[in-house]
N, C-alpha and C positions, 0 to 999 in steps of 0.2 A: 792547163796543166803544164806543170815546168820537169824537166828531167837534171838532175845536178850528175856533172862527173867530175871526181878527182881526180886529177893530174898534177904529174912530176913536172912540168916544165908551161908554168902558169902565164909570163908571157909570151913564149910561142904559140901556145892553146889559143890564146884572145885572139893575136895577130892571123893564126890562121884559120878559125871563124869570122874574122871578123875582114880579113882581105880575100881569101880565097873562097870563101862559101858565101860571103858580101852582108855575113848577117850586121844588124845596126847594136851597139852597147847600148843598152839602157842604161845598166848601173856596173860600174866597175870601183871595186876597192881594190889599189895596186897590189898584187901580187897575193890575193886571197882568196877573193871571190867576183865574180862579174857576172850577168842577165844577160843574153840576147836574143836576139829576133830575128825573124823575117821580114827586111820592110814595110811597114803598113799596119802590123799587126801591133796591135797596140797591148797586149804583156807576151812577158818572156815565154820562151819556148827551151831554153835551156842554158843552165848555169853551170860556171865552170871555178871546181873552188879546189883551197888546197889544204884546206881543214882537219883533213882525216887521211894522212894518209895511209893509215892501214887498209881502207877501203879499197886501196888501187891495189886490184890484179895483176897477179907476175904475167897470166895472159889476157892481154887487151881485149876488151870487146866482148867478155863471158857475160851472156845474163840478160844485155840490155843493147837494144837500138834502137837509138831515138829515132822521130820520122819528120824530118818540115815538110809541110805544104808549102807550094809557090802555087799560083795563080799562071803562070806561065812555064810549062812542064818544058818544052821544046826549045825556047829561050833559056831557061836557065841551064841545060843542058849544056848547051852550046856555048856559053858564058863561061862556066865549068873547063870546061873543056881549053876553053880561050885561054885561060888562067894556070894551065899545065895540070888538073888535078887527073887521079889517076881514078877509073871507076874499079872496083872491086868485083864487077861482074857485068853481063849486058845485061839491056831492060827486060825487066819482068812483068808478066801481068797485063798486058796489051788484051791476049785471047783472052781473059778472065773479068774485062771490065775496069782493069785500073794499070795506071802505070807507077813502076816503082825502078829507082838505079838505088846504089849504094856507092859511096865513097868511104876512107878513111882519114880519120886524123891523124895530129903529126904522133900521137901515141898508141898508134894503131885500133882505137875505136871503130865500128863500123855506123856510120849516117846514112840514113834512109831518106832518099831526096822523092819525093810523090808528089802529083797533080792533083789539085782540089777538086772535086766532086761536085 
């Protein structure tokens, strides 16, 4: 499953999935659309296009949060964090069986960063 979101500001979106969250590009068409990942995973986990922009919400983040797995919940935390990013709230979900943070992009989306199962 891939989740697309339009955005206003198409190369800050890539560069900051793509350095500050460390996802890997798959496929990038400059300034329209781009695929990425989580490391390892071998297809996208969410595209970032500029195709529509009536699509984009005067308020970010309505509707939809996407979620990556990493493989290493505690490490990438900490990585995150190393990188300046800011989390949107503490972890959740510990007492419940899973752990979940959230961060935000640079256009105020909210990312669901979870440990694989």
């Amino acid at each position: 499953m891939m989740v697309t979101a339009q955005v206003r500001h198409f190369d800050a979106a890539v560069e900051w999935y793509r350095d500050v969250l460390g996802l890997t590009v798959l496929w990038n068409e400059p300034g329209e659309f781009c695929t990425l990942a989580p490391a390892g995973n071998s297809g996208p986990a969410i595209a970032l296009a500029t195709d529509h922009p009536e699509r984009i919400s005067a308020s970010p983040g309505i509707g939809w949060t996407p979620i990556l797995v990493v493989d290493d919940f505690d490490s990438t935390v900490t990585e995150l964090r190393a990188r300046g990013v800011t989390f949107d709230a503490e972890e959740e979900g510990a007492d419940e069986g899973y752990r979940l943070i959230r961060v935000r992009d640079p256009e105020g989306n909210p990312i669901g960063i979870t440990a694989a199962q």
